[in-house]
DSSP file (Angstrom, degrees, kcal/mol; ACC not computed):
  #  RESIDUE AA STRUCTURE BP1 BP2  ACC     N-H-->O    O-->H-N    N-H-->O    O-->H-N    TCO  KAPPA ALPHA  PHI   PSI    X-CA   Y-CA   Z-CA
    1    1 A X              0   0    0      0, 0.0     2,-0.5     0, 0.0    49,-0.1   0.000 360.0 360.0 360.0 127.7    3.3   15.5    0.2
    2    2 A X    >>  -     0   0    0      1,-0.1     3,-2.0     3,-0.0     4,-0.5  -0.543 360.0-133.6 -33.5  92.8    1.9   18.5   -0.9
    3    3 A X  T >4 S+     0   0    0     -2,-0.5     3,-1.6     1,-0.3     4,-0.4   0.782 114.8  47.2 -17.6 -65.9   -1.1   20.3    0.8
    4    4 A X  T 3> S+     0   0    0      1,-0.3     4,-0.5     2,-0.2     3,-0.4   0.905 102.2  62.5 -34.7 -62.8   -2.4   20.8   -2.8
    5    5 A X  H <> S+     0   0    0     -3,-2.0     4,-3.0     1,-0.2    -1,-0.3   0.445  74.1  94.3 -77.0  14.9   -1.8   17.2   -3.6
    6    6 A X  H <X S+     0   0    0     -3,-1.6     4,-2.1    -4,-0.5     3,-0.2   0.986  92.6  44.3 -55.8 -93.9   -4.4   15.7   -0.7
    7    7 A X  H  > S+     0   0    0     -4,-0.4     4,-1.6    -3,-0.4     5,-0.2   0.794 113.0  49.1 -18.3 -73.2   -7.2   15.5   -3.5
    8    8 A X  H  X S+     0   0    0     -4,-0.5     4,-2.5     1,-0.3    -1,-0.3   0.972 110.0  47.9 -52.2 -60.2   -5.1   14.1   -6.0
    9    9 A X  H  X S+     0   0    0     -4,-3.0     4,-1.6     2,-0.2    -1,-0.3   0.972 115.3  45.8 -56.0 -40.1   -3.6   11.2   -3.8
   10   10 A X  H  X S+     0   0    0     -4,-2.1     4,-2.1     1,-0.2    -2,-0.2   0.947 109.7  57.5 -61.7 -62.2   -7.4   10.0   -2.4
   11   11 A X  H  X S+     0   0    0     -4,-1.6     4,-3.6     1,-0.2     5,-0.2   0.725 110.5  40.7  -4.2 -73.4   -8.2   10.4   -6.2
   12   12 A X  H >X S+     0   0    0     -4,-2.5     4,-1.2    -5,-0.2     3,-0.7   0.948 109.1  63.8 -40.5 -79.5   -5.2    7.5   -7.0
   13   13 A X  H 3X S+     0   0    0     -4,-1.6     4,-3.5     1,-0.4     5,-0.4   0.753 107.8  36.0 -58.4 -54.1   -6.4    5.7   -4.0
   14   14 A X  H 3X S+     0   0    0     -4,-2.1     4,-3.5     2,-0.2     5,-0.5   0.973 115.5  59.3 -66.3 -47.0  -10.0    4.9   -5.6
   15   15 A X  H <X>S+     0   0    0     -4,-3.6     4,-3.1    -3,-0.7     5,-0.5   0.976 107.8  35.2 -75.3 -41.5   -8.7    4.4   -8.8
   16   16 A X  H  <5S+     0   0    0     -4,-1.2     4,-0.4     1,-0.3    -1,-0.2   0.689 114.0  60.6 -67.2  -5.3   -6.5    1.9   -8.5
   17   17 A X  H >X5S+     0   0    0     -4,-3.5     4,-3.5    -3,-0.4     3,-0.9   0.857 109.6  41.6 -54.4 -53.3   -8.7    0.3   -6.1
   18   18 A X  H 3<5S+     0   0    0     -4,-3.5     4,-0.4    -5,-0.4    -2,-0.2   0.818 120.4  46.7 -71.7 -16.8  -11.6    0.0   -8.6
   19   19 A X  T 3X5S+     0   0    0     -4,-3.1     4,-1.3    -5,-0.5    -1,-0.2   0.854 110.4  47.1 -78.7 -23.2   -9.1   -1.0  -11.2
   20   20 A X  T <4XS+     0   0    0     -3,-0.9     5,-0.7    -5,-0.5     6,-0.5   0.897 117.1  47.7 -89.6 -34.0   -7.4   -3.4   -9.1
   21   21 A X  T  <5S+     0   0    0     -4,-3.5    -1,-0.2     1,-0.2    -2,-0.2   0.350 101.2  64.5 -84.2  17.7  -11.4   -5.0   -8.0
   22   22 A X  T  45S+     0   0    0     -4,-0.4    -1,-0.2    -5,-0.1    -2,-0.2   0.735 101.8  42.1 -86.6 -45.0  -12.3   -5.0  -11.3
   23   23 A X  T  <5S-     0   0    0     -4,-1.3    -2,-0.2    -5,-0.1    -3,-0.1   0.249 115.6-115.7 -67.8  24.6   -9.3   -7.9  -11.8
   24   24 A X  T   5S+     0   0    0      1,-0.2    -3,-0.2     2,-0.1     3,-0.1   0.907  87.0 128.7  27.7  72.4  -10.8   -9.4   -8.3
   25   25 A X  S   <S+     0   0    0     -5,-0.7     2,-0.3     1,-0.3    -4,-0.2   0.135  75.6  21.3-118.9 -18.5   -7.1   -8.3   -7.2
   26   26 A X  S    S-     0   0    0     -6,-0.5    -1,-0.3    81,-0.1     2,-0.2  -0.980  79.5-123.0-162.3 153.0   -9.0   -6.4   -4.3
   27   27 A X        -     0   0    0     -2,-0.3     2,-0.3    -3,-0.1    -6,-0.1  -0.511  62.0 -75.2-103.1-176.7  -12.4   -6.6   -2.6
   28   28 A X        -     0   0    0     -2,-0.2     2,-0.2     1,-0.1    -1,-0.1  -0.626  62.9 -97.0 -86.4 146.4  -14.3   -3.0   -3.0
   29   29 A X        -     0   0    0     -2,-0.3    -1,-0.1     1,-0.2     4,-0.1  -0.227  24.4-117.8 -74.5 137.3  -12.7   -0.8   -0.6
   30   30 A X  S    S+     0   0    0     -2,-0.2     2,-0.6     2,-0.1    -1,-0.2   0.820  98.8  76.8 -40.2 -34.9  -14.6   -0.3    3.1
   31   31 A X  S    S-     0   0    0      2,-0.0     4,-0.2     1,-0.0    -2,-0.2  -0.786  88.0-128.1 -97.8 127.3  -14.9    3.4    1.9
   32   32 A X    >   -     0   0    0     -2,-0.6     3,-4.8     1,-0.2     4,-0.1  -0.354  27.2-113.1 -65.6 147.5  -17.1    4.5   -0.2
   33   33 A X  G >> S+     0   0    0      1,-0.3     3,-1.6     2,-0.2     4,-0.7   0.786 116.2  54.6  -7.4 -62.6  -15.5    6.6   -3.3
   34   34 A X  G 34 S+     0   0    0      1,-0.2    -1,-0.3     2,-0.2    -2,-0.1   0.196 113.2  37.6 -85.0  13.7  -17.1    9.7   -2.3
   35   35 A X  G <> S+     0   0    0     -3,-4.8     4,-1.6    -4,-0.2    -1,-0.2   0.200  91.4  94.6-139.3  24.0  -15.7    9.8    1.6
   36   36 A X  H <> S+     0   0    0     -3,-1.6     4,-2.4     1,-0.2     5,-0.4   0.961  88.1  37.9 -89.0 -49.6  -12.5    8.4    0.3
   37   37 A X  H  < S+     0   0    0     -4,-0.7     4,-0.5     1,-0.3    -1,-0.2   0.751 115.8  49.9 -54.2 -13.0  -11.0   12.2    0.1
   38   38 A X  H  >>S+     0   0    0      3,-0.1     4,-2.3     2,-0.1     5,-0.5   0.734 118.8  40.7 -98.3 -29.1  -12.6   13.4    3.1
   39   39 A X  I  X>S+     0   0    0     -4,-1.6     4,-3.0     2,-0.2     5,-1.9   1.000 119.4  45.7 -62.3 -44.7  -10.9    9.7    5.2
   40   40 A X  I  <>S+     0   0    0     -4,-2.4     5,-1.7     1,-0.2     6,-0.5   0.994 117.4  47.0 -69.0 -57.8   -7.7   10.0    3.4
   41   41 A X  I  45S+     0   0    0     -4,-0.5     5,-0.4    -5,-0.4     4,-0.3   0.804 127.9  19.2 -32.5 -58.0   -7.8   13.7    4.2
   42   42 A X  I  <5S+     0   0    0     -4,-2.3    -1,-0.2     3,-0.1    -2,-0.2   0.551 132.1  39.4 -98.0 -25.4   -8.7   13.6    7.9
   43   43 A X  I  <<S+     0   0    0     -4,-3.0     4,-0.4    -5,-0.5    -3,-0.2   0.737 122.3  27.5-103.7 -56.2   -7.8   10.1    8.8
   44   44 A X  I  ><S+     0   0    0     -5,-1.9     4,-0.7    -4,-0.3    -3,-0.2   0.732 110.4  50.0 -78.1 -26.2   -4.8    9.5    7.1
   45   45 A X  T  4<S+     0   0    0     -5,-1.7     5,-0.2    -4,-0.3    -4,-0.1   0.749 113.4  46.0 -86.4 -33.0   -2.8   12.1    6.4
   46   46 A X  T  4 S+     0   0    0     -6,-0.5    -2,-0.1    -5,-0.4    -1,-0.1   0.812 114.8  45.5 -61.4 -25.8   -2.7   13.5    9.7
   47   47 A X  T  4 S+     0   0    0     -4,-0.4     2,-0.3     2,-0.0    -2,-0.2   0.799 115.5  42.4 -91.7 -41.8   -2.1   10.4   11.5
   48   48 A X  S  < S-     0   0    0     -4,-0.7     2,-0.7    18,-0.1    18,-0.2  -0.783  79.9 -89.4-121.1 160.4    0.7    9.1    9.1
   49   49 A X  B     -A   65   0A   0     16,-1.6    16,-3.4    -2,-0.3     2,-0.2  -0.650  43.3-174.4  14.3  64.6    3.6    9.1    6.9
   50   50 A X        -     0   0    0     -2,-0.7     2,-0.2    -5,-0.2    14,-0.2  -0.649   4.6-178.7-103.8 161.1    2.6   10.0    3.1
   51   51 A X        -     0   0    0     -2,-0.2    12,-1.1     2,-0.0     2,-0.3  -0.790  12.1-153.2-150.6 165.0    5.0    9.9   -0.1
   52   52 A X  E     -B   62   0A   0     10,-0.2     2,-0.4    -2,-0.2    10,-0.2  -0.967   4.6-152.5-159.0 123.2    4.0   10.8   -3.3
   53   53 A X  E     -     0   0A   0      8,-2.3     7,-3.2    -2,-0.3     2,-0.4  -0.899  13.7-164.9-120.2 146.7    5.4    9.6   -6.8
   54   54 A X  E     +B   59   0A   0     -2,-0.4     5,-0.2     5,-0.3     2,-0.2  -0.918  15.8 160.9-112.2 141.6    5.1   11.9   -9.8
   55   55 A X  E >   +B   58   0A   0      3,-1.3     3,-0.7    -2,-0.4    -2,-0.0  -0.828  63.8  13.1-161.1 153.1    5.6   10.8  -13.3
   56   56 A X  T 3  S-     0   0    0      1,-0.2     3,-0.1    -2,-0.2    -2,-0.0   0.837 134.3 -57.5  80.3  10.2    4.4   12.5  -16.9
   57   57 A X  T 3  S+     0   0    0      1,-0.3    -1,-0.2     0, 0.0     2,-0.1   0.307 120.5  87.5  89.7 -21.6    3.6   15.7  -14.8
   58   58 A X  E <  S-B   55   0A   0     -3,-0.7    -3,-1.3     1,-0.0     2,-0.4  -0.510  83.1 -98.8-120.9-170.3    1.0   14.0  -12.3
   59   59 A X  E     +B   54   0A   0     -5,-0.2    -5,-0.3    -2,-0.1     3,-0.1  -0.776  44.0 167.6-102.8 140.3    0.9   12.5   -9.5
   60   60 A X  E     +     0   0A   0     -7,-3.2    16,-1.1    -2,-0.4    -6,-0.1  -0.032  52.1  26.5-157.1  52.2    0.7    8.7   -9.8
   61   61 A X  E     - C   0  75A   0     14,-0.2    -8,-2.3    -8,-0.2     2,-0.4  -0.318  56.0-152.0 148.8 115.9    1.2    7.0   -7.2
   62   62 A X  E     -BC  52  74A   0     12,-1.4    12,-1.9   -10,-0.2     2,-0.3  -0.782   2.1-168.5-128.0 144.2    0.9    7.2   -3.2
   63   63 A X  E     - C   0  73A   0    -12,-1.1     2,-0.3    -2,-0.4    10,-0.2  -0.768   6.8-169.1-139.5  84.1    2.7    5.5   -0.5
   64   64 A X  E     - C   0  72A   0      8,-1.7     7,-4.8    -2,-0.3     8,-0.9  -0.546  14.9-175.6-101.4 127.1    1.2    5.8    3.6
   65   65 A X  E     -AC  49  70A   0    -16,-3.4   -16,-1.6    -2,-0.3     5,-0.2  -0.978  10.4-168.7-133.6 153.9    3.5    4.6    6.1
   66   66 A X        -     0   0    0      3,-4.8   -18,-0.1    -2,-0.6     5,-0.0  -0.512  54.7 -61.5-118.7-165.9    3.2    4.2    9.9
   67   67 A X  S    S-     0   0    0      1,-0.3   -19,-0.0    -2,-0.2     3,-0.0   0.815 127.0 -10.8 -33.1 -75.0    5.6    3.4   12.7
   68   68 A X  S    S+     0   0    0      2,-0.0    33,-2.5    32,-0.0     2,-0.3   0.234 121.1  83.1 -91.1  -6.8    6.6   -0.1   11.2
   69   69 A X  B     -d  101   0B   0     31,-0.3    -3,-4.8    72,-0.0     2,-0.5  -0.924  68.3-138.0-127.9 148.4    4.2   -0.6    8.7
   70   70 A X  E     -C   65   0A   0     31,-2.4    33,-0.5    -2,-0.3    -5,-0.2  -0.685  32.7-170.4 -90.0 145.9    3.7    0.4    5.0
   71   71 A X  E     -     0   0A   0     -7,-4.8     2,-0.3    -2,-0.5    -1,-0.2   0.903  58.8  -4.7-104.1 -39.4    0.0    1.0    5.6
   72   72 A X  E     -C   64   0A   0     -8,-0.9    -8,-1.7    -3,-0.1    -1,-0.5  -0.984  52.7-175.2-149.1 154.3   -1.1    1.5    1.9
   73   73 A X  E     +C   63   0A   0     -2,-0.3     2,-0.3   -10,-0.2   -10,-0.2  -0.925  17.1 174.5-152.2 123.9    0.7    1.6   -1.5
   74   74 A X  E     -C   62   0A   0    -12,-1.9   -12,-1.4    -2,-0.3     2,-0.3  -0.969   9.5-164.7-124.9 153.9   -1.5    2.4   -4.6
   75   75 A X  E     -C   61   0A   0     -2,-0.3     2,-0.4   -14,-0.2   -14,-0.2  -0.873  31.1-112.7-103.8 158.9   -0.5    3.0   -8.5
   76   76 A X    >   -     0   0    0    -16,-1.1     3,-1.4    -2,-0.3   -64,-0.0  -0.625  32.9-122.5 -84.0 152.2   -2.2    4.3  -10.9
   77   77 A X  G >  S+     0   0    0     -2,-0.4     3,-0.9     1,-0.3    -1,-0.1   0.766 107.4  60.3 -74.7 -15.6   -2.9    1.5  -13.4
   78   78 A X  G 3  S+     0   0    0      1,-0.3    -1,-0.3     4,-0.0   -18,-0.0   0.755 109.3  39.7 -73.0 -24.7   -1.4    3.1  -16.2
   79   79 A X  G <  S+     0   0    0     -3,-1.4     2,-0.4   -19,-0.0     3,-0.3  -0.265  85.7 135.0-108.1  50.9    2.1    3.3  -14.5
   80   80 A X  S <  S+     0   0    0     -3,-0.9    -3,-0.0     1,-0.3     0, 0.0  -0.819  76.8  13.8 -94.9 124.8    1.4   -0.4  -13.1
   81   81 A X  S    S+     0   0    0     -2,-0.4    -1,-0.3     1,-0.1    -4,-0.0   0.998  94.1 111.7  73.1  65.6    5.0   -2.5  -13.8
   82   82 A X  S    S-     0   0    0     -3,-0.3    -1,-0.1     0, 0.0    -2,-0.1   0.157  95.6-103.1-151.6  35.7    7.1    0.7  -14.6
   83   83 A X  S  > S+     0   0    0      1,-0.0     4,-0.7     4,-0.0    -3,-0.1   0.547  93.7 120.2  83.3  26.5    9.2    0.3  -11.3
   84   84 A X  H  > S+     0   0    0     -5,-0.3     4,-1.2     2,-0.2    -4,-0.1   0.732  78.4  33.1 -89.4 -36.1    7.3    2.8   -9.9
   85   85 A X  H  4 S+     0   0    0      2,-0.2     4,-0.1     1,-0.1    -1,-0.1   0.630 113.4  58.0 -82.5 -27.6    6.0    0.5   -6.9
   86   86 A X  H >> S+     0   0    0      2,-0.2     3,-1.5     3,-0.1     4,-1.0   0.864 110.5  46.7 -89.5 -60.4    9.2   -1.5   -6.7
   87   87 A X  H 3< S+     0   0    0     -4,-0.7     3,-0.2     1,-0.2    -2,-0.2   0.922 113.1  49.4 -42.5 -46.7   10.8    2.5   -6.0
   88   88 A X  T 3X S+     0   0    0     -4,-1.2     4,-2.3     1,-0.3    -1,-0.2   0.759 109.9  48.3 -70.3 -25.3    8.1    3.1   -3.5
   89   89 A X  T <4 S+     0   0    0     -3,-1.5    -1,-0.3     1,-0.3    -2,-0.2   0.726 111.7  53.1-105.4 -24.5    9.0   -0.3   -1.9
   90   90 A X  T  < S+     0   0    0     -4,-1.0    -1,-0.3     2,-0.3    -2,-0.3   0.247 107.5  47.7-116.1 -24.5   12.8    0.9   -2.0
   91   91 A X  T >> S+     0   0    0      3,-0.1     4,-2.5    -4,-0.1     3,-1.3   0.743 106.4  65.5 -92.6 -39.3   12.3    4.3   -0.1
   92   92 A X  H 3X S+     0   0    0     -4,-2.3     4,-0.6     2,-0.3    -2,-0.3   0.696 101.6  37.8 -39.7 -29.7   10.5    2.3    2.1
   93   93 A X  H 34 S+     0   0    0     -4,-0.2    -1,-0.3     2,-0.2    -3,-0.2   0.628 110.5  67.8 -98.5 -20.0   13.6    0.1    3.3
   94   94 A X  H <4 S+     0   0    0     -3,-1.3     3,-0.3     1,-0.2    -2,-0.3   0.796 113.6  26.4 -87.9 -21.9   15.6    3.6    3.2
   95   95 A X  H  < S+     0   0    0     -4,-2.5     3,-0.2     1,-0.2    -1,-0.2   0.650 125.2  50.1-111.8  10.0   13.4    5.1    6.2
   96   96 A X    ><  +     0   0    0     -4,-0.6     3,-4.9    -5,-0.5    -1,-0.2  -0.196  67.5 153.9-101.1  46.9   12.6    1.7    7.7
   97   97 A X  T 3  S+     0   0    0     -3,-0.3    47,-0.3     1,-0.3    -1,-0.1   0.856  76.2  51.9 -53.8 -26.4   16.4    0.3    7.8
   98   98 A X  T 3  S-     0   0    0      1,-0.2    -1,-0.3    -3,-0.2     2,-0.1   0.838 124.4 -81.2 -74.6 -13.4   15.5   -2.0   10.8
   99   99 A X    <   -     0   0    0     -3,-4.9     2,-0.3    44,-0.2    -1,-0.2  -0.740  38.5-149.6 143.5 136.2   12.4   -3.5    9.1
  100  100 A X        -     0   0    0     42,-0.7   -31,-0.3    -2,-0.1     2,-0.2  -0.950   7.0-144.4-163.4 159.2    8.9   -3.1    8.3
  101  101 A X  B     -d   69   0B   0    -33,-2.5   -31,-2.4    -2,-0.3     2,-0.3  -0.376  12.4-174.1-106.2 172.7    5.4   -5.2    7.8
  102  102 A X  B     -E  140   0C   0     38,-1.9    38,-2.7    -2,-0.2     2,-0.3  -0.753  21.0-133.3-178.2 138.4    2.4   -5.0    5.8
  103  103 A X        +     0   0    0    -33,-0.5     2,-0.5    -2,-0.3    36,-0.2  -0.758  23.1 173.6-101.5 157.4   -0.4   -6.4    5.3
  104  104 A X        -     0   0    0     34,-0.4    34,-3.1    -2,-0.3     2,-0.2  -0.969  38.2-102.3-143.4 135.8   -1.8   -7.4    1.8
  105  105 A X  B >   -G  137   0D   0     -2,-0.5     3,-2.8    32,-0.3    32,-0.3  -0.597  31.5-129.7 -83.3 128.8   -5.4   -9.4    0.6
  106  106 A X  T 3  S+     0   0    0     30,-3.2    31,-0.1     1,-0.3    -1,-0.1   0.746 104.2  63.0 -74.8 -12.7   -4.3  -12.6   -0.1
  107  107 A X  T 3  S+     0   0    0     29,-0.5     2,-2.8     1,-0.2    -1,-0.3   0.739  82.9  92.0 -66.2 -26.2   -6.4  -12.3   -3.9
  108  108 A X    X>  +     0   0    0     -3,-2.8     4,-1.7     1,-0.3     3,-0.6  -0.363  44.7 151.2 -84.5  53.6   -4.1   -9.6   -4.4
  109  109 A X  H 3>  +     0   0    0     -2,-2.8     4,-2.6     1,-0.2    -1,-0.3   0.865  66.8  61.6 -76.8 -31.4   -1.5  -11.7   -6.1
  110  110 A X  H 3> S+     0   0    0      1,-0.2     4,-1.9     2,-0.2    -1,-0.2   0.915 115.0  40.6 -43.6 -53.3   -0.2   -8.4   -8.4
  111  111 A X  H <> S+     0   0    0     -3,-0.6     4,-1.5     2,-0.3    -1,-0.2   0.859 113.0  52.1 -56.8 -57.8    0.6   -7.0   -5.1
  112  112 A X  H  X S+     0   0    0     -4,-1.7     4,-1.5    -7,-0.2    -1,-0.2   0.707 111.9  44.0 -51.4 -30.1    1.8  -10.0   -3.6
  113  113 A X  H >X S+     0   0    0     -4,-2.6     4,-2.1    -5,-0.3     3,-1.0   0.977 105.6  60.2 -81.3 -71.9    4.1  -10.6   -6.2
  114  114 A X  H 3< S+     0   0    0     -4,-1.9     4,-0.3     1,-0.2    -2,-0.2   0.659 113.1  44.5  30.0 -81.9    5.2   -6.9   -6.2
  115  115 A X  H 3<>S+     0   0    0     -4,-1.5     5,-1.9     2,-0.2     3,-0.3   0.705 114.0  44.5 -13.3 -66.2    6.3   -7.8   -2.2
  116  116 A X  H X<5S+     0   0    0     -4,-1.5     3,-2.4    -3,-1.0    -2,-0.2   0.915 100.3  65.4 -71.7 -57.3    7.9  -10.9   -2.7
  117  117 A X  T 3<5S+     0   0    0     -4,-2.1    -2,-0.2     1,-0.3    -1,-0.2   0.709 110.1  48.6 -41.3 -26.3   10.0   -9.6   -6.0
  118  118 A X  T 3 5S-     0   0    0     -4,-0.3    -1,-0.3    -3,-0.3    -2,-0.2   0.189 127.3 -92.5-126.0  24.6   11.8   -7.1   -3.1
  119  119 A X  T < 5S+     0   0    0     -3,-2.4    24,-0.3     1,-0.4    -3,-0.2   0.605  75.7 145.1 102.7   4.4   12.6   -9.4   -0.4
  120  120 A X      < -     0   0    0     -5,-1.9    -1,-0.4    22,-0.1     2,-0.2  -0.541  39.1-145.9 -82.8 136.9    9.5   -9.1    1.7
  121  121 A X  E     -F  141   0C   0     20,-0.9    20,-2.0    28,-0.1     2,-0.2  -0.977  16.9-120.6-125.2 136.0    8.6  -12.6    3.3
  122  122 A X  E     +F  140   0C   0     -2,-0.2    18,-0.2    18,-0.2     3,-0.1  -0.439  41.9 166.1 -82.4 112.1    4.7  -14.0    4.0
  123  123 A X        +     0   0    0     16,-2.2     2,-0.2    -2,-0.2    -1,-0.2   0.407  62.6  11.0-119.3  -2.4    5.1  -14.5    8.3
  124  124 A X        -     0   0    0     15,-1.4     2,-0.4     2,-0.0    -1,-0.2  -0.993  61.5-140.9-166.8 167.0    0.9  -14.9    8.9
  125  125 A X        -     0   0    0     -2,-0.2     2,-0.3    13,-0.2    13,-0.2  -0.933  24.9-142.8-144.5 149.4   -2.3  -15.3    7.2
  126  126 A X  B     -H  137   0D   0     11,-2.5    11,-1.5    -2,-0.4   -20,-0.2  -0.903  17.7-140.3-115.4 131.2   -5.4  -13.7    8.2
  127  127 A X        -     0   0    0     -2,-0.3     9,-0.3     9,-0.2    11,-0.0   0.694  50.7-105.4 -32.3 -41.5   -8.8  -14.2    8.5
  128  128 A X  S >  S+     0   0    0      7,-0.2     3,-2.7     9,-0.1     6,-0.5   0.198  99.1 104.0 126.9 -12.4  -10.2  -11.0    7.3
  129  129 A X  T 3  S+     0   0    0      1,-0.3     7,-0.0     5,-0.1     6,-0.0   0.833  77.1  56.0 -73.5 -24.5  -11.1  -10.2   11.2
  130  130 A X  T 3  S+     0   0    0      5,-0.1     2,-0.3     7,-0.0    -1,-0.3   0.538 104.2  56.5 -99.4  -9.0   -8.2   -7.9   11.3
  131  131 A X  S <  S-     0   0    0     -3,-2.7     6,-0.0     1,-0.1     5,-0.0  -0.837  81.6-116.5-124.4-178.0   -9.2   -5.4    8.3
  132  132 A X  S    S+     0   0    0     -2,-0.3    -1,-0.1     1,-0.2    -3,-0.0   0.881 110.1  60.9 -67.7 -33.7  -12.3   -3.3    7.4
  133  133 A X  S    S-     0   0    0      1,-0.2    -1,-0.2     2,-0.1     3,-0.1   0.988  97.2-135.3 -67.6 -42.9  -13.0   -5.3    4.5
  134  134 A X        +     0   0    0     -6,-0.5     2,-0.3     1,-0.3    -1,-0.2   0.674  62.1 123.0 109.8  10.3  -13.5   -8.5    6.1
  135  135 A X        -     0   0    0     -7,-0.3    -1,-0.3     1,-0.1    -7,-0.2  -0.853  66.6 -89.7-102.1 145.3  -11.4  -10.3    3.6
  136  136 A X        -     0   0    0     -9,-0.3   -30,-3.2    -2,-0.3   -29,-0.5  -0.018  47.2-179.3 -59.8 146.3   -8.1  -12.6    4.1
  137  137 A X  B     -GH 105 126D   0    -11,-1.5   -11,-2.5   -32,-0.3     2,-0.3  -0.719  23.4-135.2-124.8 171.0   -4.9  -11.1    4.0
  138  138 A X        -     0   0    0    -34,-3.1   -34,-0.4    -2,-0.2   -13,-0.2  -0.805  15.1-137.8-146.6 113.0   -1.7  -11.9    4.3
  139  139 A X        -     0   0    0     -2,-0.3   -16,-2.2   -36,-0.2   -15,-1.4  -0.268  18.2-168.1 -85.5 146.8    1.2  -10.1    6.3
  140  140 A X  E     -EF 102 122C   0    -38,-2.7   -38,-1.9   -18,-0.2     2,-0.3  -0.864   1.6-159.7-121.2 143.7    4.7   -9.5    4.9
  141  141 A X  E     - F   0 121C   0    -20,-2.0   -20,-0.9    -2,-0.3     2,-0.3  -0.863  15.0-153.3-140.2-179.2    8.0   -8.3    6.6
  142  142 A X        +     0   0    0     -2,-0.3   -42,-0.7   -22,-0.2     2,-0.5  -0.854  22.8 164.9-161.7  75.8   11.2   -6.8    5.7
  143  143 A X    >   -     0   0    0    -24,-0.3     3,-1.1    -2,-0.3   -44,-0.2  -0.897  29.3-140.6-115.1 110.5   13.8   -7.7    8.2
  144  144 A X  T 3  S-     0   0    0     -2,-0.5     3,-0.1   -47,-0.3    -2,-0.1  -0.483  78.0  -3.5 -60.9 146.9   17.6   -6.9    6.6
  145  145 A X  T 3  S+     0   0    0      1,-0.2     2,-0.3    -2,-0.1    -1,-0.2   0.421 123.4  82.3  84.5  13.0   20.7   -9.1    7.0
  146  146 A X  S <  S-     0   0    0     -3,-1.1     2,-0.5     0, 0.0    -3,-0.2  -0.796  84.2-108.4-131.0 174.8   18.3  -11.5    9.5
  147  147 A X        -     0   0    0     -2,-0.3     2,-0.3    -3,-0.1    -3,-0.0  -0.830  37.4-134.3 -99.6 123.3   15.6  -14.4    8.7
  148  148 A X        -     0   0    0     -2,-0.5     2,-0.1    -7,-0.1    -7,-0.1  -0.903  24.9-176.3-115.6 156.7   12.1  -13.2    9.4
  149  149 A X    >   -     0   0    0     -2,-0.3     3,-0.5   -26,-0.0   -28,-0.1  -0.536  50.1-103.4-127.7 178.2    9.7  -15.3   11.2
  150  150 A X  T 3  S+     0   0    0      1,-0.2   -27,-0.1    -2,-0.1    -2,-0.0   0.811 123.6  63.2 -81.4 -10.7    6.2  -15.0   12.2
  151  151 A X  T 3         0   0    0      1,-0.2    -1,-0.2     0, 0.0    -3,-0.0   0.497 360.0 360.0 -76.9  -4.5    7.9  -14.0   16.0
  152  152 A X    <         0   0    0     -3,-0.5    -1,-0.2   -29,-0.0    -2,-0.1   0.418 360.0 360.0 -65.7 360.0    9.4  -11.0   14.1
């Protein structure tokens, strides 16, 4: 990722959060809109892993990974189902070759489906207690050539 493109990726992040809680696909995100560029900025980019997908000329699409975990993956809703997520989900197994988790809000069935469609298997369900929002989720893993379990 691009210095430059810091704006643009928080920018993705809110919409396709508000797009996605407008289909109650997502509860409203823990940040407000307006502190999402200074969190993504200061919280996230330093601290993690960002990827960046371009298509049409923009940027459209963001991908935050951490040790083992894909930590967020947003699209923009106009490039939603144009293998753009499915790609993201696919560099993702090229720099995690051992394996890698995520968690997902278990309303989030676009997402979930999304997950599932690339070999990612459902190993826990959550309460909510474990994210900011406070809603249930549901963790996913990625273990090649093996059977994943929730002991994975």
């Amino acid at each position: 990722m691009e210095p430059h493109e810091v704006t643009q990726a928080a920018a993705i992040v809110v919409e396709a959060r508000s797009a996605a809680a407008g289909l109650a696909a997502m509860p409203p995100s823990a940040h407000p809109p307006a502190d999402v560029a200074r969190w993504f900025a200061e919280e996230v980019v330093p601290l993690r892993e960002v990827w960046v997908a371009h298509a049409a000329g923009h940027l459209v699409a963001v991908l935050v990974l951490d040790s083992a975990f894909l930590d967020h993956l947003y699209v923009l809703p106009a490039f939603r189902r144009t293998g753009i997520g499915s790609s993201l989900v696919q560099l993702t197994k090229a720099l995690r070759p051992d394996g890698f988790g995520l968690w997902v809000f278990a309303a989030n069935a676009p997402a979930r489906a999304l997950y599932e469609g690339q070999g990612l298997v459902a190993v826990e369900h959550g309460d909510g207690s474990g994210n900011e929002e406070g809603e249930l989720d549901v963790r996913y893993a990625w273990r090649p050539g093996r059977s994943v379990d929730a002991g994975q």
